[in-house]
Every structure is written in C-alpha cells, then in structure tokens.
GUROVEX-902043 format. One record per atom (N, C-alpha, C): residue number from 1; x, y, z; atom name; residue in three letters. Coordinates in steps of 0.1 Angstrom, whole numbers, plus 5000, padded with zeros to 4 digits. Example, Ala and Ser with C-alpha at 12.3 -4.5 7.8 and 13.67 -1.06 7.14 Angstrom:
<nodes>
NODE:1:5132:4943:5078:N:ala .
NODE:1:5123:4955:5078:CA:ala .
NODE:1:5132:4967:5078:C:ala .
NODE:2:5128:4978:5071:N:ser .
NODE:2:5137:4989:5071:CA:ser .
NODE:2:5129:5000:5079:C:ser .
</nodes>
This chain:
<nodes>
NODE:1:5019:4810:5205:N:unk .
NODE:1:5018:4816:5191:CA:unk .
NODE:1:5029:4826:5190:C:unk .
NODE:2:5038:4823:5179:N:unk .
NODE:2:5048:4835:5178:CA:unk .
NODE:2:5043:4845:5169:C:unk .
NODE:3:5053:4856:5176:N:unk .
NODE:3:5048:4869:5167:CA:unk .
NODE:3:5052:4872:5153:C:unk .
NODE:4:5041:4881:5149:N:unk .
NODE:4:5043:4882:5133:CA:unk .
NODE:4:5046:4896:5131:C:unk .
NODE:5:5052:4908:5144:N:unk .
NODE:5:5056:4919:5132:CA:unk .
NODE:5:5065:4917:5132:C:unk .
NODE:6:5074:4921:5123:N:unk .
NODE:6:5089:4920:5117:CA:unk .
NODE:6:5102:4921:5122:C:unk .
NODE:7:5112:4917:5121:N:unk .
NODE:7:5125:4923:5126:CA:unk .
NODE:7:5125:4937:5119:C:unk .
NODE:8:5134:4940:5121:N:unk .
NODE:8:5139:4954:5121:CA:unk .
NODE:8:5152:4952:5114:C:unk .
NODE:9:5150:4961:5100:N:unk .
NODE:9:5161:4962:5087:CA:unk .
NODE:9:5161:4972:5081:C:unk .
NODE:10:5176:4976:5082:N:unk .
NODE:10:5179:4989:5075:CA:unk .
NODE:10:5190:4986:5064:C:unk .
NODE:11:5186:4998:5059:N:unk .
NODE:11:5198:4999:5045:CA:unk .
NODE:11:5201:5012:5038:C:unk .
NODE:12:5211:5012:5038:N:unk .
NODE:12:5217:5028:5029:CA:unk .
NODE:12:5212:5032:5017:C:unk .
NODE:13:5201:5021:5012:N:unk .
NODE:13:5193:5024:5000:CA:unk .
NODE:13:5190:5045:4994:C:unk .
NODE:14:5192:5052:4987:N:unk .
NODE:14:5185:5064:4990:CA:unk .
NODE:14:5179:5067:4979:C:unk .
NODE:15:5174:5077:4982:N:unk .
NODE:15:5164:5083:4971:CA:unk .
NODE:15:5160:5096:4966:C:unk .
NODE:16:5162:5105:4956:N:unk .
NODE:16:5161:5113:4953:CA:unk .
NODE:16:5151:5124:4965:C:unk .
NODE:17:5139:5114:4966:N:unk .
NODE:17:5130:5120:4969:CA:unk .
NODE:17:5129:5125:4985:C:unk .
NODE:18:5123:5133:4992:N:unk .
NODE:18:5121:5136:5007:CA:unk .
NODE:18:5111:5145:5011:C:unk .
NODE:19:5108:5144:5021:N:unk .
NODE:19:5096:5148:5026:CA:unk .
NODE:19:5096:5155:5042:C:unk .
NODE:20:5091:5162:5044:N:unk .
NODE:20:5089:5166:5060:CA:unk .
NODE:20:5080:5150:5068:C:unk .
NODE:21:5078:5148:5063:N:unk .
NODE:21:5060:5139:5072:CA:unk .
NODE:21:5067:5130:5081:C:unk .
NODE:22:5060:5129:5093:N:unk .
NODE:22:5066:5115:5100:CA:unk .
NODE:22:5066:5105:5095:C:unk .
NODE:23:5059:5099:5084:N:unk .
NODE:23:5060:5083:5077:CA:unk .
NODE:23:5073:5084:5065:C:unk .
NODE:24:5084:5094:5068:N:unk .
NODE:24:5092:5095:5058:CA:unk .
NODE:24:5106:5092:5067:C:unk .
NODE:25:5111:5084:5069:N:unk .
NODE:25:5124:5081:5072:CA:unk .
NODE:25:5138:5081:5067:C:unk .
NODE:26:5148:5081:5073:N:unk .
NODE:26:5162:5081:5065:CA:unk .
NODE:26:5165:5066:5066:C:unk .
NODE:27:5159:5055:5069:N:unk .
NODE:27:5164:5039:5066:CA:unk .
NODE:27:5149:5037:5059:C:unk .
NODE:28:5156:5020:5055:N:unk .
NODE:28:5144:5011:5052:CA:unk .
NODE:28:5135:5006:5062:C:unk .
NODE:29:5124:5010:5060:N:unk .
NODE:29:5112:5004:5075:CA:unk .
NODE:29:5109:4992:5069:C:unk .
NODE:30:5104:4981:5079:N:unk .
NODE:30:5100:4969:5072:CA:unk .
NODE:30:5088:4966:5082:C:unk .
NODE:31:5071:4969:5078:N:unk .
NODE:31:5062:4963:5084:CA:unk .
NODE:31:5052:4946:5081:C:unk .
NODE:32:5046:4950:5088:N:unk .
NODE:32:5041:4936:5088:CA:unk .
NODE:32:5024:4941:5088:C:unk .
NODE:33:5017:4933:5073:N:unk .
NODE:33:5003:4939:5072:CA:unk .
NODE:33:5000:4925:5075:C:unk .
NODE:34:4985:4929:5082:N:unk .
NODE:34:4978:4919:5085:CA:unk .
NODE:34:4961:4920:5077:C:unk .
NODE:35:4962:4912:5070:N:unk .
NODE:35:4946:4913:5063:CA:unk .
NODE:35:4936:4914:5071:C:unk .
NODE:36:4937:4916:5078:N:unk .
NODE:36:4921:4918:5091:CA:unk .
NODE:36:4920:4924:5095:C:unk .
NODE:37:4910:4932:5100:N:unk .
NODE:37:4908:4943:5105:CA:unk .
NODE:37:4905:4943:5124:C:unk .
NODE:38:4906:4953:5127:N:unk .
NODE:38:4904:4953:5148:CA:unk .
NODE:38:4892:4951:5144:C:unk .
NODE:39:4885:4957:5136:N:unk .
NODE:39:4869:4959:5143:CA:unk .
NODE:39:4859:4948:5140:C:unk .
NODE:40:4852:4944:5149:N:unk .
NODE:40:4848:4925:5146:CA:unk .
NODE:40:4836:4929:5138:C:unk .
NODE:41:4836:4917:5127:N:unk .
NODE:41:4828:4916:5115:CA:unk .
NODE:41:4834:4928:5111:C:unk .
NODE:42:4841:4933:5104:N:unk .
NODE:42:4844:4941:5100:CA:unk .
NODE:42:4858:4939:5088:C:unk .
NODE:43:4860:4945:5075:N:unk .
NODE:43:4873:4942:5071:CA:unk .
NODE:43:4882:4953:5064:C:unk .
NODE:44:4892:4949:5062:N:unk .
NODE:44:4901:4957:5063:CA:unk .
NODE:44:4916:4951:5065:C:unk .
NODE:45:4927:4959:5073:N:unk .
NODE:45:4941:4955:5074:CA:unk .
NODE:45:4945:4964:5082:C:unk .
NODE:46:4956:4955:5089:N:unk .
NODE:46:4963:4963:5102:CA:unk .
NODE:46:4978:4962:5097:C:unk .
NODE:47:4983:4974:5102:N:unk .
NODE:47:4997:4976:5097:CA:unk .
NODE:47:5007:4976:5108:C:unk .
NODE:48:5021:4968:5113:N:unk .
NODE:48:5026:4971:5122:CA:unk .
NODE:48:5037:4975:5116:C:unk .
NODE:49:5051:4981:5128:N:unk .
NODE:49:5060:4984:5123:CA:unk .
NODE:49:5069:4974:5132:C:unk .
NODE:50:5084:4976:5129:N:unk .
NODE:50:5092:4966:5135:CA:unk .
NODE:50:5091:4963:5149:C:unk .
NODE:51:5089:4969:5155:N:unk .
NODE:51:5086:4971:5169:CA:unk .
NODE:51:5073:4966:5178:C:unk .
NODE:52:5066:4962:5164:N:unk .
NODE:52:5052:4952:5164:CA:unk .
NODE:52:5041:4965:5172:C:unk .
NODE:53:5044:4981:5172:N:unk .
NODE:53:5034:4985:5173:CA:unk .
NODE:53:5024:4993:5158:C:unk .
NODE:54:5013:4993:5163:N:unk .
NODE:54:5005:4995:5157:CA:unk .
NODE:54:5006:5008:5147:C:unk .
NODE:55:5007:5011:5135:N:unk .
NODE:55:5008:5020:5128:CA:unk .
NODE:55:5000:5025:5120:C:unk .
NODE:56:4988:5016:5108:N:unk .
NODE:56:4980:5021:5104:CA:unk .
NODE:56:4972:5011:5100:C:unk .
NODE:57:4958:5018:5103:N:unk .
NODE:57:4947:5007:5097:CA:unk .
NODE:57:4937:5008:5088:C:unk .
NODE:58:4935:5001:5082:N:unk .
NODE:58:4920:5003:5073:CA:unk .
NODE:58:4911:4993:5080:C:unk .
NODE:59:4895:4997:5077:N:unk .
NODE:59:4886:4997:5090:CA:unk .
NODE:59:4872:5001:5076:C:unk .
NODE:60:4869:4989:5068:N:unk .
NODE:60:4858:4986:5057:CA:unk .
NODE:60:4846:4986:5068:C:unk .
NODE:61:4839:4992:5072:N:unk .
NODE:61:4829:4991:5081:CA:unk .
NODE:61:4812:4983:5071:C:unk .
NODE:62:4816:4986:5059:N:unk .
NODE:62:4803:4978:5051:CA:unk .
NODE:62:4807:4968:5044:C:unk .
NODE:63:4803:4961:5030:N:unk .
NODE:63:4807:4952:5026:CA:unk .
NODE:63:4819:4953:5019:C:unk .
NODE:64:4825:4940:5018:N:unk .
NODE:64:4838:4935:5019:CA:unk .
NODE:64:4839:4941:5004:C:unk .
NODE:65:4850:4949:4994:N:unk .
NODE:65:4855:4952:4984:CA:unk .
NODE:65:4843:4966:4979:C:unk .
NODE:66:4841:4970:4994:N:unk .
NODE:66:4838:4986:4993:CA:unk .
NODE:66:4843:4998:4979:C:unk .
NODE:67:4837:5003:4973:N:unk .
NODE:67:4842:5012:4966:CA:unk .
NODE:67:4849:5025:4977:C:unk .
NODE:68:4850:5031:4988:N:unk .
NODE:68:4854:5037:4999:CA:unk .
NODE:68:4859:5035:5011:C:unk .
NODE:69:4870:5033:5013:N:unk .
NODE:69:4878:5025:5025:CA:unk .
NODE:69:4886:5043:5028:C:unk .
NODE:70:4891:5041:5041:N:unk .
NODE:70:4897:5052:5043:CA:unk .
NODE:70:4912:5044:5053:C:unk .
NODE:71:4919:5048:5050:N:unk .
NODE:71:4934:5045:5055:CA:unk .
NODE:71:4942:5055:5070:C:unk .
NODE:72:4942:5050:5080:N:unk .
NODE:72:4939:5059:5094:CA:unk .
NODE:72:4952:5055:5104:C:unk .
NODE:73:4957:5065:5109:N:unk .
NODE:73:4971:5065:5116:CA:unk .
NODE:73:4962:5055:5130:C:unk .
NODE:74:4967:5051:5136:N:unk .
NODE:74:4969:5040:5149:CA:unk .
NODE:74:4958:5051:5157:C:unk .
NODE:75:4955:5061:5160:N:unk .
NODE:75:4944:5067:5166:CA:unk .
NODE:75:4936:5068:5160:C:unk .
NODE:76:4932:5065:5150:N:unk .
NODE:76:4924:5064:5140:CA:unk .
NODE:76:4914:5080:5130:C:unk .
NODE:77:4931:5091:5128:N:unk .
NODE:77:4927:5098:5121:CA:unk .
NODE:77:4930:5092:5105:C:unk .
NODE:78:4919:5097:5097:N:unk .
NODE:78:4922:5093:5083:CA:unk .
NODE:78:4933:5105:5078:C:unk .
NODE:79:4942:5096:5067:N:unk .
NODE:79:4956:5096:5064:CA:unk .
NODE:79:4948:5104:5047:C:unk .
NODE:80:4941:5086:5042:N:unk .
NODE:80:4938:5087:5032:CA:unk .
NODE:80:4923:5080:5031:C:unk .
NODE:81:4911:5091:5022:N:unk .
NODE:81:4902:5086:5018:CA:unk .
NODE:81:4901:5077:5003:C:unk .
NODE:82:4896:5069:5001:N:unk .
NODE:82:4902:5064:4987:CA:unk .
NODE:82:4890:5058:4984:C:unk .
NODE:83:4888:5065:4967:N:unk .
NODE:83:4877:5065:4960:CA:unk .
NODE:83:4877:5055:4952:C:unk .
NODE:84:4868:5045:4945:N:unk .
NODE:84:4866:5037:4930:CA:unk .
NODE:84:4861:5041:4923:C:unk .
NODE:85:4863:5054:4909:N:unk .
NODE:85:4855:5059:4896:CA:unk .
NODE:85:4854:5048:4891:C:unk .
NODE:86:4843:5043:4886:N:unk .
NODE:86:4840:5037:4875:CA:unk .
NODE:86:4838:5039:4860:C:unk .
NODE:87:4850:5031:4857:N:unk .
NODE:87:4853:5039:4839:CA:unk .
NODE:87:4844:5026:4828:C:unk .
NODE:88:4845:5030:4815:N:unk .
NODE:88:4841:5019:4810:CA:unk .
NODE:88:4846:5009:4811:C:unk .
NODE:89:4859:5006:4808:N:unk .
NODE:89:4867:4996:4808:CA:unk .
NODE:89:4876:4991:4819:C:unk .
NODE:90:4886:5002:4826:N:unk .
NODE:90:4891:4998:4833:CA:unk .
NODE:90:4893:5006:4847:C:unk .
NODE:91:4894:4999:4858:N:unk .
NODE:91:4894:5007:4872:CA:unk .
NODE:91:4904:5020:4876:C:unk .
NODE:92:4899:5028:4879:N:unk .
NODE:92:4906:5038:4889:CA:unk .
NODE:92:4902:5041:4904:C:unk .
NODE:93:4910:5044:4911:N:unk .
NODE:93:4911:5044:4925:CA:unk .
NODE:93:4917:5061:4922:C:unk .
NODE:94:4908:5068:4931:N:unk .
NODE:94:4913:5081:4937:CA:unk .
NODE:94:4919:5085:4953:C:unk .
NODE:95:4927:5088:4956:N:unk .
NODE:95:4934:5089:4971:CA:unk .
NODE:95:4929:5105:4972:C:unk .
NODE:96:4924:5107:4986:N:unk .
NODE:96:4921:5121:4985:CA:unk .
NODE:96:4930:5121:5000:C:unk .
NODE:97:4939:5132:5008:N:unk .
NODE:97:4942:5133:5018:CA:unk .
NODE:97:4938:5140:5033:C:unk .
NODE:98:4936:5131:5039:N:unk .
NODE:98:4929:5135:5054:CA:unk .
NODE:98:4912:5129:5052:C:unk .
NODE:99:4903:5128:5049:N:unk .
NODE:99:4888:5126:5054:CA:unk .
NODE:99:4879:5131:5044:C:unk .
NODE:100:4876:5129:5037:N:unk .
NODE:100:4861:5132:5027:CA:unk .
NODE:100:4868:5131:5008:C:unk .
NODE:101:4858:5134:5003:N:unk .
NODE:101:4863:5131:4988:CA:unk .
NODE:101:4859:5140:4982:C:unk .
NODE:102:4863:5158:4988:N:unk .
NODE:102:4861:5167:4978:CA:unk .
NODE:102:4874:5172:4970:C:unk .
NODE:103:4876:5179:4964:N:unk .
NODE:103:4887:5184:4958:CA:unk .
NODE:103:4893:5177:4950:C:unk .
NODE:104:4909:5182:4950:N:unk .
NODE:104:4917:5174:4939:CA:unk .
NODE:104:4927:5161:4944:C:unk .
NODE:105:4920:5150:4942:N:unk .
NODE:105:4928:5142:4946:CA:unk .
NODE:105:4943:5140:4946:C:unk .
NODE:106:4946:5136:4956:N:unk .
NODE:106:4962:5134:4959:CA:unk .
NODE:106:4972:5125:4949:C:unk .
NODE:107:4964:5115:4948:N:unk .
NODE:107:4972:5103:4942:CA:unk .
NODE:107:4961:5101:4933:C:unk .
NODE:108:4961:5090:4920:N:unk .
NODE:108:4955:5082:4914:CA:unk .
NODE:108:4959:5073:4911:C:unk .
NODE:109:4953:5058:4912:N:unk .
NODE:109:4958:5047:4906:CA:unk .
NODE:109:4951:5039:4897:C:unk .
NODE:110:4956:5034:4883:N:unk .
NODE:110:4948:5033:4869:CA:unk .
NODE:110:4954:5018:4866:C:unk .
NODE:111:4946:5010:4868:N:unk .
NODE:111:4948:4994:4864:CA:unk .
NODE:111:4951:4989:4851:C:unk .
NODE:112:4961:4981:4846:N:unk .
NODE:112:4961:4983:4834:CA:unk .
NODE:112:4952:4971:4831:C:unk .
NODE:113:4948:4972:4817:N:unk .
NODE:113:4944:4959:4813:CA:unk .
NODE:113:4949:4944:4813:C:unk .
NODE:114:4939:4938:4813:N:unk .
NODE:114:4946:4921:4815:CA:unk .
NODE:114:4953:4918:4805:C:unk .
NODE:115:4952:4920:4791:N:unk .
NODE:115:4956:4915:4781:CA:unk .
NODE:115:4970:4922:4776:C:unk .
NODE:116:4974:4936:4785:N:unk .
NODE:116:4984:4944:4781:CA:unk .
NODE:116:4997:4935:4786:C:unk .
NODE:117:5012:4938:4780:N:unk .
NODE:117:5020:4932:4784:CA:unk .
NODE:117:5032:4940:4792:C:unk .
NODE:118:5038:4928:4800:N:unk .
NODE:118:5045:4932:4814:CA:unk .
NODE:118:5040:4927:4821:C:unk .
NODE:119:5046:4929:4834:N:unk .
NODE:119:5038:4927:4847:CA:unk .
NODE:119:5033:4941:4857:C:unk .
NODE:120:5032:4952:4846:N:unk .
NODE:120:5029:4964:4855:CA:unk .
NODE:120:5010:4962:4856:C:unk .
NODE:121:5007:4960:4869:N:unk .
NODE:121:4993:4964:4874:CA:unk .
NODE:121:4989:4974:4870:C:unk .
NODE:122:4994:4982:4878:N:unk .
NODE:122:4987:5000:4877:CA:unk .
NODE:122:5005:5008:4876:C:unk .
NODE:123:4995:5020:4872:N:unk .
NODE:123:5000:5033:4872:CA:unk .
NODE:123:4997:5042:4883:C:unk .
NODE:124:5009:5047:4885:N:unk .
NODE:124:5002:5059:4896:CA:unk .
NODE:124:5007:5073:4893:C:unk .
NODE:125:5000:5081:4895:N:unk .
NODE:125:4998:5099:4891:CA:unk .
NODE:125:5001:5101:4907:C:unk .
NODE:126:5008:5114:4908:N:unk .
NODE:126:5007:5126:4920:CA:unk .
NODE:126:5001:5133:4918:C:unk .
NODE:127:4992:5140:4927:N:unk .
NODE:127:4991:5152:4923:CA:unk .
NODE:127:4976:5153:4912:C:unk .
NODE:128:4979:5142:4905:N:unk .
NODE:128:4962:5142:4896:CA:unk .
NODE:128:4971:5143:4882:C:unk .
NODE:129:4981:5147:4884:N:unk .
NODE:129:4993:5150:4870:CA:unk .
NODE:129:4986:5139:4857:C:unk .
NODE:130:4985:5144:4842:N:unk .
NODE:130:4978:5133:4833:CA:unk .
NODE:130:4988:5133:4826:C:unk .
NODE:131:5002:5131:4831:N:unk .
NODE:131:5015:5132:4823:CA:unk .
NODE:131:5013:5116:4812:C:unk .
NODE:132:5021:5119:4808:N:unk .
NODE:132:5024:5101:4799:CA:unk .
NODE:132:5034:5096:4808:C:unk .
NODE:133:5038:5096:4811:N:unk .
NODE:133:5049:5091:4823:CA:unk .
NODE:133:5043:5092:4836:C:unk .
NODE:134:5040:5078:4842:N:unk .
NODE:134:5037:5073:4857:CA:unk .
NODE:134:5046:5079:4867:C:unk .
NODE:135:5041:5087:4880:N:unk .
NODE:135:5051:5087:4889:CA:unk .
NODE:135:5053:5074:4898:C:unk .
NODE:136:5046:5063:4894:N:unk .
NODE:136:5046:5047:4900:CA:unk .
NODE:136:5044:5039:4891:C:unk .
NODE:137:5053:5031:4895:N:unk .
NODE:137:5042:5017:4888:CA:unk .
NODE:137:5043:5008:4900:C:unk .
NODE:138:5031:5003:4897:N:unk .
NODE:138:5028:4988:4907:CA:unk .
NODE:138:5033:4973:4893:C:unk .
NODE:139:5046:4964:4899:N:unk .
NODE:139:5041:4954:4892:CA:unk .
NODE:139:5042:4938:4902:C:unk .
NODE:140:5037:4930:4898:N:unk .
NODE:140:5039:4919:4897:CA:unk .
NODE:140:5049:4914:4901:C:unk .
NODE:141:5048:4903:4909:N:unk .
NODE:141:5062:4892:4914:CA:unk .
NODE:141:5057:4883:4909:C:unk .
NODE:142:5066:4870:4909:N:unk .
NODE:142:5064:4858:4907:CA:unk .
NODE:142:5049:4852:4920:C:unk .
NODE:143:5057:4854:4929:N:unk .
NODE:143:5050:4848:4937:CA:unk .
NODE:143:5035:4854:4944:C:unk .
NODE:144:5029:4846:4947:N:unk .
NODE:144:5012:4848:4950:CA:unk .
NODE:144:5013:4862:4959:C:unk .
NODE:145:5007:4869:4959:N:unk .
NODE:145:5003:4885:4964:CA:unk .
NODE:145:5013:4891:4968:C:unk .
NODE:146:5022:4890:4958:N:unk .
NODE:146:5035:4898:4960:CA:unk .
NODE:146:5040:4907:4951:C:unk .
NODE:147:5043:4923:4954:N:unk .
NODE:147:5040:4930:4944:CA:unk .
NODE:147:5053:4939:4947:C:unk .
NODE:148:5058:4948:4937:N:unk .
NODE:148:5071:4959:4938:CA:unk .
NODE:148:5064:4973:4933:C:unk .
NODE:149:5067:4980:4939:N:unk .
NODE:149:5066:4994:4931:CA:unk .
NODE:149:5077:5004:4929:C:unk .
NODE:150:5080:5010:4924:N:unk .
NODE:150:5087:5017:4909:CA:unk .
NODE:150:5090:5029:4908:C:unk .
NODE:151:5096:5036:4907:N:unk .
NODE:151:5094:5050:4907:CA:unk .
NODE:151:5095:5052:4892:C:unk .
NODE:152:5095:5066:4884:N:unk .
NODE:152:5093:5070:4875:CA:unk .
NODE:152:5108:5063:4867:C:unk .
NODE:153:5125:5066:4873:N:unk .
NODE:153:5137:5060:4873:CA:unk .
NODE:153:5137:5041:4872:C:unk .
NODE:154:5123:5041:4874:N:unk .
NODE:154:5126:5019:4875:CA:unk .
NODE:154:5136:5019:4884:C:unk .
NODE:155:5131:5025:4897:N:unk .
NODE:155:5141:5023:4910:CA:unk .
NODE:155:5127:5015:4920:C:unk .
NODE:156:5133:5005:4927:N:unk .
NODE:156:5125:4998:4936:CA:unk .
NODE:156:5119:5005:4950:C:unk .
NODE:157:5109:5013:4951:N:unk .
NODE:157:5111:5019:4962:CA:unk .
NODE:157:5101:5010:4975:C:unk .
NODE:158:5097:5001:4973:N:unk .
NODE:158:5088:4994:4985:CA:unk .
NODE:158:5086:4977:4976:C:unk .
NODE:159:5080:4969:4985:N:unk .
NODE:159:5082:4952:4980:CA:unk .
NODE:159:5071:4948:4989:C:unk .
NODE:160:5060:4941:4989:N:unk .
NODE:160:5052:4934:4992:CA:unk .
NODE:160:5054:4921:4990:C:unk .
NODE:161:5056:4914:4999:N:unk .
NODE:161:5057:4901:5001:CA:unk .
NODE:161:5048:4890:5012:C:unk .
NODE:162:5051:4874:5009:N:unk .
NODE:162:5044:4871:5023:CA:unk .
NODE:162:5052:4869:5029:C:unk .
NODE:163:5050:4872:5043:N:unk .
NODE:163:5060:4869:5056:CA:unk .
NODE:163:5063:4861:5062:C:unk .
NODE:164:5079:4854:5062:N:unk .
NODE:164:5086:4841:5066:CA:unk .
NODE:164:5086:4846:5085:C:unk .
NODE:165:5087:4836:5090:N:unk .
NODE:165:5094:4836:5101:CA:unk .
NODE:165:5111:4835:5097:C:unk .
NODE:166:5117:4834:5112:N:unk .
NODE:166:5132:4834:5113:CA:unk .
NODE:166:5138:4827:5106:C:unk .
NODE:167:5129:4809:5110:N:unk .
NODE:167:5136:4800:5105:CA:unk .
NODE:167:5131:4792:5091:C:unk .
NODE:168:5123:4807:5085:N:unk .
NODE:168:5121:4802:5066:CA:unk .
NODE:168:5107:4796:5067:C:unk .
NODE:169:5101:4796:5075:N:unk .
NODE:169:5086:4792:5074:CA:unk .
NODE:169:5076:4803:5070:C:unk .
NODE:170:5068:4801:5060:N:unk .
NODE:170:5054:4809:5056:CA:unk .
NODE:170:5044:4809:5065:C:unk .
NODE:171:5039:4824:5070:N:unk .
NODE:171:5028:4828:5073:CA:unk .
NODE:171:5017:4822:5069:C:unk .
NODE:172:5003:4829:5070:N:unk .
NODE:172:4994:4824:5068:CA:unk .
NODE:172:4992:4836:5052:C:unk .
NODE:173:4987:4835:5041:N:unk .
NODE:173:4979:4843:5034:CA:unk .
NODE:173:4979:4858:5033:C:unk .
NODE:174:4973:4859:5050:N:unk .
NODE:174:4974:4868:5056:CA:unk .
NODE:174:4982:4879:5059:C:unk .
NODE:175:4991:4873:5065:N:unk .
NODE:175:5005:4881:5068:CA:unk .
NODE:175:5015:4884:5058:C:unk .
NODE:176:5014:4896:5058:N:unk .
NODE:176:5027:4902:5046:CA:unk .
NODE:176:5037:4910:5051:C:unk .
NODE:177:5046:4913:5044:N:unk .
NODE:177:5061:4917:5045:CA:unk .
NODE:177:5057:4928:5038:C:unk .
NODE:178:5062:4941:5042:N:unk .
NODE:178:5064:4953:5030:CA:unk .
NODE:178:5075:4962:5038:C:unk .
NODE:179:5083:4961:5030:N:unk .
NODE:179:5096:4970:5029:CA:unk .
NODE:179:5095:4983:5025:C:unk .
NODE:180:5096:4992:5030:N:unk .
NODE:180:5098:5005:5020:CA:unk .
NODE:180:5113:5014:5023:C:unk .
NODE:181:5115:5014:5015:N:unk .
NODE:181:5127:5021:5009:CA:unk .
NODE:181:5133:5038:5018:C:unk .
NODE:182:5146:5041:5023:N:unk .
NODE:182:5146:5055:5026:CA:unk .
NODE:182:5138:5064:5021:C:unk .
NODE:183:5135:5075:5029:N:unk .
NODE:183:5129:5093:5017:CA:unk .
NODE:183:5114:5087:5011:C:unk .
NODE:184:5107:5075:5013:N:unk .
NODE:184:5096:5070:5003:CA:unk .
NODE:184:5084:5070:5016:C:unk .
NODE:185:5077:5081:5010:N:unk .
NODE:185:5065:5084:5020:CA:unk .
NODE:185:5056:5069:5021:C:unk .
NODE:186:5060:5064:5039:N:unk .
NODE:186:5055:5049:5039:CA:unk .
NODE:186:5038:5049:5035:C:unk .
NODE:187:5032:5060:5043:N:unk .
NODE:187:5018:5062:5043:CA:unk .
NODE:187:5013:5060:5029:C:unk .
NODE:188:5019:5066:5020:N:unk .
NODE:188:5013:5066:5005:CA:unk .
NODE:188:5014:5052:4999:C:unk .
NODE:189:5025:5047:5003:N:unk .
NODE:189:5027:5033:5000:CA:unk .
NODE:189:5016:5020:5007:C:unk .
NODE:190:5015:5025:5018:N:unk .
NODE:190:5001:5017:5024:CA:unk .
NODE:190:4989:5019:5020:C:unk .
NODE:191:4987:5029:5015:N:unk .
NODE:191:4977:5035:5006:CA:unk .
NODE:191:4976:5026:4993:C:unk .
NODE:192:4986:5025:4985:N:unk .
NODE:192:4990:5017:4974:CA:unk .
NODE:192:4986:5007:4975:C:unk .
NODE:193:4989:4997:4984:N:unk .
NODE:193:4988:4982:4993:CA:unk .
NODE:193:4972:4978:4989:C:unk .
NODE:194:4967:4987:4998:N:unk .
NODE:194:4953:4991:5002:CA:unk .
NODE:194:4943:4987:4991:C:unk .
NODE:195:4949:4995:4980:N:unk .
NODE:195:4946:4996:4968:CA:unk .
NODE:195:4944:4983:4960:C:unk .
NODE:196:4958:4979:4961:N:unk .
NODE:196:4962:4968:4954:CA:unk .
NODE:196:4951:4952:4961:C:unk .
NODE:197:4948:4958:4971:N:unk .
NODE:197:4940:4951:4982:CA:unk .
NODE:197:4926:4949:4978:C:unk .
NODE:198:4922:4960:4972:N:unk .
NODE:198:4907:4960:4968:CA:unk .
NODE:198:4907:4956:4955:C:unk .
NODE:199:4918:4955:4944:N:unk .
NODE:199:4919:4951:4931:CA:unk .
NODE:199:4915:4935:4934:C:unk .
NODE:200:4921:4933:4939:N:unk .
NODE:200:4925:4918:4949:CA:unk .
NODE:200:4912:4910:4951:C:unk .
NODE:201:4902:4920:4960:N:unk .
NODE:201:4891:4918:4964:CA:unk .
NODE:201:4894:4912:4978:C:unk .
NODE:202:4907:4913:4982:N:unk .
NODE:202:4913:4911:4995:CA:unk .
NODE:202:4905:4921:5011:C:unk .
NODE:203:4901:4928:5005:N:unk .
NODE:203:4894:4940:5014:CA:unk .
NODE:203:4882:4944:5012:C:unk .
</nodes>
C-alpha cells in the first residue's frame, strides 16, 4: 500500500499576515487529512504533514456530526474547542482556544444560505469582531469536497482538495490535500477544515 502524506512544496507565496505560533511558517506546508479518526469506533480526522508525521487530530468520541469536536496537536492537547449555536435559520460554529467553551470565542464561522449567490460557504470573524467585512471566506471549488479560503484582500491563503498520487491517480474520498499558504496560522485553518467537515456531515 503506498503512502498518502504528501510530498513536500514550497513557494514564495507571502502574506501580510504573521504570527509567533509554531503552526505559522515562512513556506507553503502541504498536509494530507485523513477522514478517520485513531480512535476505533470513533470519528473524526487525522492530519499529517509532509514528512507523513502526525500533526493534528480530531477525536468525535460520540455520535458522528457532534455539535462539539475539539481539534488536538499530535499529543493530544486541545488547540481548538469548537461549538454549534443554533440559530433560526442558519448555522454557526464557535472556535474557542485550548479546552472548554467559556469566554470569548476565538474564531466564528457563519454558513451562508443555500439560495444566496456565489460560491462563498461561510464567513469567518476573528476575534468574535461583527464587522460587515469577513476576515475569511470559505468558498467552493468545482470539484467534490474541495474548498479555498480567502482573506479579507480575496488573497488565496489555504486549498482543500482530494489527493492524487505521483502518477495522477485519486485517493479514496477520504484523503485530502490542503495547502496552506506562508504567515497563515495552519492550526486555525484545520480548524476551518474541521468545520467545513461537520457542515459536510463528514465528521
């Protein structure tokens, strides 16, 4: 069976943005998610990095498209807890950082409606910010569970895709490609994934 984490690709790509955190690098990282989880009967997604070690996992220990998944570095501290409000109409996901869901969430992500036009999914807030202007957008690719996300500039900063081998053959379903971009905190972006995961009902 050949292996499915990624080669290893970089690019001069850059970005306004920067960070202290270890999941913030000066190249493009390119991992390899895997829709399953380590823990048997259990679901979730494993995250590798080029080097095919293990980087981060989500670990759904109850039923499958949980309103609370938590997002956990390879020793398994939580990164991100991630909440589902139930609105009238349309979903939100809250990201809180490190372990429980008090305070002010970190991130928010806001689905748009079906019937709205584009291909932007969701919106995403920093910070909890209720600006009119998204500091993300999630949209849409052509292809089956493949997604881009956006900065506030309509600059590409990460890509979800599914994952070819060398010689142009498709994975299973399962296995995806996600690129993220220099300066773009990767963790938040797996967070996003995650997200887009449980929209999915993938998780």
């Amino acid at each position: 069976m050949g292996k499915i984490h990624p080669e290893n690709i970089s690019s001069p790509f850059s970005s306004p943005s920067s960070c202290s955190s270890p999941y913030v690098t000066s190249i493009r990282e390119t991992f390899t998610i895997w829709m399953k989880s380590l823990v048997f009967h259990g679901n979730g997604c494993t995250v590798y990095n080029s080097k095919g070690e293990l980087v981060f996992r989500v670990d759904n220990y109850q039923e499958k498209c949980s309103s609370e998944v938590f997002l956990m570095d390879l020793n398994g501290q939580v990164l991100f807890s991630i909440k589902k409000e139930k609105l009238r109409v349309f979903g939100r996901w809250n990201g809180y950082l490190c372990g429980g869901f008090k305070g002010r969430p970190w991130f928010q992500v806001r689905k748009n409606c079906t019937f709205s036009r584009g291909n932007v999914i969701c919106n995403v807030n920093l910070g909890y910010e209720k600006s009119i202007e998204s500091c993300y957008k999630i949209q849409k690719l052509d292809r089956k569970s493949s997604f881009k996300v956006t900065n506030s500039a309509g600059e590409v900063v990460a890509e979800l895709k599914q994952k070819q081998s060398t010689r142009g053959f498709a994975y299973g379903d399962d296995v995806l490609t996600l690129e993220v971009e220099p300066h773009v905190d990767q963790s938040l972006i797996v967070a996003l994934v995650t997200v887009c995961g449980l929209i999915s009902r993938k998780l």
